[in-house]
N, C-alpha and C positions, 0 to 999 in steps of 0.2 A: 514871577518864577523865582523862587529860591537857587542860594547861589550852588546847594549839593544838587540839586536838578539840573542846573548848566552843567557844573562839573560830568555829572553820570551820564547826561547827553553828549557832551563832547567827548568823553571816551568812547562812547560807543561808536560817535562819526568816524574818532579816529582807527578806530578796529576794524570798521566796512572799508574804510578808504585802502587801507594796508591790503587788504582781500583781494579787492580791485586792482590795486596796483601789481601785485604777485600774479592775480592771472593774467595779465595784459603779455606778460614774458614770453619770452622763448623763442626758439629760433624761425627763421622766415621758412614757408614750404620751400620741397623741394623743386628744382627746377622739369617743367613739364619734356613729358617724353619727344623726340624728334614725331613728324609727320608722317603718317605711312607714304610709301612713292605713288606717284602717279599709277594706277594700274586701269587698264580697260575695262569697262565696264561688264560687255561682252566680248567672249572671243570669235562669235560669227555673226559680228555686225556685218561684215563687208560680204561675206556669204547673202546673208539675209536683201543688202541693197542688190546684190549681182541675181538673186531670185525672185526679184521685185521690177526688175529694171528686163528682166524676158518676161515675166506672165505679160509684163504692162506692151509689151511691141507684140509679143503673141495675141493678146485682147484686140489690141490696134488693127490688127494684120486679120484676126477674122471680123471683125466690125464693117473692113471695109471690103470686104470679097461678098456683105449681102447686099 
């Protein structure tokens, strides 16, 4: 390889590499948002077990009257 071929390839490394380094910059993200709170999922769970927990003694209670 001739020596204006090194020369023209190594400016060109050095002109990628500067590229490269300029976009590497810049400042860090910002810091992520708090968690939302805790919240229920449903608000007639405890409805739902309290209507769950009589069908089921109701079923119970005529199962055992046949």
């Amino acid at each position: 390889m001739r020596i204006q071929n090194k020369k023209i390839l190594a400016s060109i490394l050095f002109v990628l590499i500067s590229f490269v380094c300029v976009a590497q910059g810049g400042d860090p993200p910002p810091p992520m948002p708090p968690p939302p709170p805790g919240l229920p999922i449903d608000g007639f769970t405890t409805v739902a077990a309290i209507l769950g927990v009589f069908f089921g003694i109701k079923k119970t209670i005529d199962n055992s009257k046949k």
